[in-house]
BALUMKE-785925 format. One line per field, with one value per residue (C-alpha): residue in three letters; y, z, x; residue number from 0. Coordinates in steps of 0.05 Angstrom, whole numbers, plus 5000, padded with zeros to 4 digits. Layout:
residuo: (Ala|...)
Y: (Y|...)
Z: (Z|...)
X: (X|...)
num: (NUM|...)
REM end
This chain:
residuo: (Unk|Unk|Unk|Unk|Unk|Unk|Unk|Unk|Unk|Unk|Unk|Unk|Unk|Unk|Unk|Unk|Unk|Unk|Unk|Unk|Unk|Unk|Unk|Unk|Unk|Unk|Unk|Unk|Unk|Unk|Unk|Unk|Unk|Unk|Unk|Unk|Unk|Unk|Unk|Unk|Unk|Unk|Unk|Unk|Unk|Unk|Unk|Unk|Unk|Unk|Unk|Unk|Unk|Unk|Unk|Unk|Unk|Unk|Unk|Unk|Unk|Unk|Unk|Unk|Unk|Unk|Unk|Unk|Unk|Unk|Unk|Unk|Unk|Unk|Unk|Unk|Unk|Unk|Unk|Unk|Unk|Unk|Unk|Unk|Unk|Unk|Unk|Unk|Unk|Unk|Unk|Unk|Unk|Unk|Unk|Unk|Unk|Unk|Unk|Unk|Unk|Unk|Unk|Unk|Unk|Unk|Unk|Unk|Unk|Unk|Unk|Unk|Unk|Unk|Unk|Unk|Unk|Unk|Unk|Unk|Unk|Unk|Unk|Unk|Unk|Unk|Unk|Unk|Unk|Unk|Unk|Unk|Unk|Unk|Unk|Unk|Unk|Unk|Unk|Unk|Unk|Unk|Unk|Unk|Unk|Unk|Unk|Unk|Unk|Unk|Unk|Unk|Unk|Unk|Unk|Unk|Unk|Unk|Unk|Unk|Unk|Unk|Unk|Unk|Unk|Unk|Unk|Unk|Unk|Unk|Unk|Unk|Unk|Unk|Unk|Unk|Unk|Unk|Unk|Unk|Unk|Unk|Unk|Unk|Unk|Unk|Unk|Unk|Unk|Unk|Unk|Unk|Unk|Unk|Unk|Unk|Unk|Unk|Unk|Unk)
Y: (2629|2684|2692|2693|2748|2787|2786|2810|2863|2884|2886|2922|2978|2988|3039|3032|3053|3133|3136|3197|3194|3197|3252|3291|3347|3413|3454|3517|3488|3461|3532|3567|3525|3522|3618|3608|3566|3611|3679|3642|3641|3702|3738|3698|3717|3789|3809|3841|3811|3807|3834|3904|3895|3910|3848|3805|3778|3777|3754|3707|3629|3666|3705|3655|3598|3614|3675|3700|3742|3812|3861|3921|3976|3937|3945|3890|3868|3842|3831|3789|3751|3748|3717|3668|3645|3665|3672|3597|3593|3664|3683|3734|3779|3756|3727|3663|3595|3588|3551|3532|3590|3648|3713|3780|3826|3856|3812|3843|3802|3833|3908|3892|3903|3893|3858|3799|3802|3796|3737|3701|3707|3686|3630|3605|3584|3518|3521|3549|3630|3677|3722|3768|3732|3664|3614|3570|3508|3499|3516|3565|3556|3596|3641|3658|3635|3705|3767|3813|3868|3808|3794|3869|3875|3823|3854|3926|3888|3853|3919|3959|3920|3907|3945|3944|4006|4002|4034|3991|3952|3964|3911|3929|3902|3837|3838|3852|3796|3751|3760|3769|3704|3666|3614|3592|3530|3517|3557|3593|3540|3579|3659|3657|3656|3707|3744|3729|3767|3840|3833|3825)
Z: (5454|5415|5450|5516|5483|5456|5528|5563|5523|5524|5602|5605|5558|5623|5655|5734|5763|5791|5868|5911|5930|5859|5839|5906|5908|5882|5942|5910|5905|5977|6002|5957|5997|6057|6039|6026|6088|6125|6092|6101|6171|6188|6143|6173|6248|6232|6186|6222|6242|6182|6209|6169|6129|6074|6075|6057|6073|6150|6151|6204|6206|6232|6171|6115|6160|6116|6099|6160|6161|6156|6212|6207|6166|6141|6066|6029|5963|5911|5855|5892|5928|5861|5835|5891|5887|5822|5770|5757|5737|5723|5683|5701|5641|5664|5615|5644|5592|5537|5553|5625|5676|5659|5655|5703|5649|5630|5675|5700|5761|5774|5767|5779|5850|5906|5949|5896|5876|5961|5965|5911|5938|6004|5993|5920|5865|5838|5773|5710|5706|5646|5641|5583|5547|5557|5589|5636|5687|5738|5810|5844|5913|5974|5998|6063|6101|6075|6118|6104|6080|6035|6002|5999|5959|5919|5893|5892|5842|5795|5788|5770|5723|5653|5617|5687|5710|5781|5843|5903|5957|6029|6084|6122|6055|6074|6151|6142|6086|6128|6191|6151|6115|6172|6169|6092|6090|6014|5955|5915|5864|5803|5782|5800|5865|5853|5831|5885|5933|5888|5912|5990)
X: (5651|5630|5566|5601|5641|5585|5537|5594|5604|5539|5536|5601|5552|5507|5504|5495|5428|5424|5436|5428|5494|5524|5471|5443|5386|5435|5451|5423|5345|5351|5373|5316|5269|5288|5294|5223|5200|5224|5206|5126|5133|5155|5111|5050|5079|5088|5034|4973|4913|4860|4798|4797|4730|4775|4820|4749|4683|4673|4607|4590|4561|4494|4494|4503|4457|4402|4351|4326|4264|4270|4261|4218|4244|4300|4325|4293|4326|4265|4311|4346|4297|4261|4319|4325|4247|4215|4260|4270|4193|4174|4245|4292|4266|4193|4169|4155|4157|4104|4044|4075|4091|4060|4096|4097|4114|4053|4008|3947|3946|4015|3997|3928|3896|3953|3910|3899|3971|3991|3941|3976|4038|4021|3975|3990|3955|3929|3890|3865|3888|3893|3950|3957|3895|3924|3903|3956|3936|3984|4012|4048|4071|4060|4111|4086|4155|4174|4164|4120|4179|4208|4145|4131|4202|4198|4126|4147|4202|4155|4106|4170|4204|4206|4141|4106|4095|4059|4083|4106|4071|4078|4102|4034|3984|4017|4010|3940|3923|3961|3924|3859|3866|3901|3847|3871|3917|3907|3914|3864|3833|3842|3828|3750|3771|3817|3765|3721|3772|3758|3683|3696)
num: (0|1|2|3|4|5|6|7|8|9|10|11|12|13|14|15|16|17|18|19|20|21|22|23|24|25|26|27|28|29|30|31|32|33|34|35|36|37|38|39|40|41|42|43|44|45|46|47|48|49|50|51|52|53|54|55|56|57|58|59|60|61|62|63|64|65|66|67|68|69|70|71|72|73|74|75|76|77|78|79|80|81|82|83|84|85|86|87|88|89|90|91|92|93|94|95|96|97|98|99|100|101|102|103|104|105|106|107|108|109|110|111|112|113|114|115|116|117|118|119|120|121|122|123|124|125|126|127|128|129|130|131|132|133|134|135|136|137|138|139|140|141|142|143|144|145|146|147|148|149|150|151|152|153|154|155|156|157|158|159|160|161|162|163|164|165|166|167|168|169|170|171|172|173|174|175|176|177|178|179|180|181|182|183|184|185|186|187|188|189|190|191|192|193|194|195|196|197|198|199)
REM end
């Protein structure tokens, strides 16, 4: 008997479950939403068109499809190509990695003859080659997908910066290696062939 007693007193302790229609949404909230729907729409209906240059990047598909090859006479950025293709070997402060890539600051091959320096970059390099008095075995791709003004940039970059202290390279060096040397599908084996291009 006294257990009946005590479970019925403990269910008359519960509380009911919460229903929405004992505890609805306040009025207020729903009207502060519904202010702001609305405000949204008109704002979006009335506001003007956003093509002012201003209002953000309005660069086209075409122009973010890829890097397209520079026309003639266009402003070429080597920094940034050189950050795009070379730096992840070469270093952005050029100093390449220790008894791997071989740096561009203070390479001879860099502010050596331009006409080696073009060849390199538009052929490669596979091979033994001394930079700086030390000796590295490797390989460096061709770049030759590059135009002429993009290779011409990204070389006028390398002989500039840092403690190099050469003056730039114009598109036309490369147009003129590339069509002289249009017979070469493989890169130069190693610097004596580099070499071998100072005594043509």
């Amino acid at each position: 008997m006294n257990d009946r007693l005590r479970d019925r007193d403990a269910q008359q302790r519960e509380h009911a479950d919460p229903e929405e229609s004992i505890r609805p949404i306040p009025l207020l909230a729903v009207g502060v939403t519904l202010a702001m729907v609305v405000f949204g729409v008109f704002y979006i209906f009335l506001s003007e068109p956003l093509d002012h240059s201003q209002l953000g990047d309005q660069r086209t598909v075409a122009d973010l499809s890829g890097p397209a090859r520079s026309a003639a006479g266009a402003a070429v950025d080597g920094k940034a190509l050189f950050a795009a293709q070379c730096a992840a070997c070469h270093q952005a402060n050029g100093k390449g990695l220790p008894g791997v890539f071989p740096p561009l600051d203070g390479s001879e091959w860099v502010t050596g003859d331009t006409r080696v320096l073009a060849n390199i970059l538009l052929h490669g390099i596979n091979g033994e080659i001394t930079v700086a008095g030390t000796k590295y075995q490797g390989a460096m791709p061709a770049f030759a997908q590059l135009s002429d003004a993009e290779l011409a940039g990204v070389a006028s970059y390398i002989r500039s910066s840092w403690s190099n202290q050469a003056e730039a390279v114009e598109a036309g060096l490369f147009e003129r290696e590339r069509t002289a040397t249009a017979d070469r599908k493989t890169p130069f084996e190693g610097e004596a062939a580099l070499h071998a291009l100072t005594q043509e």
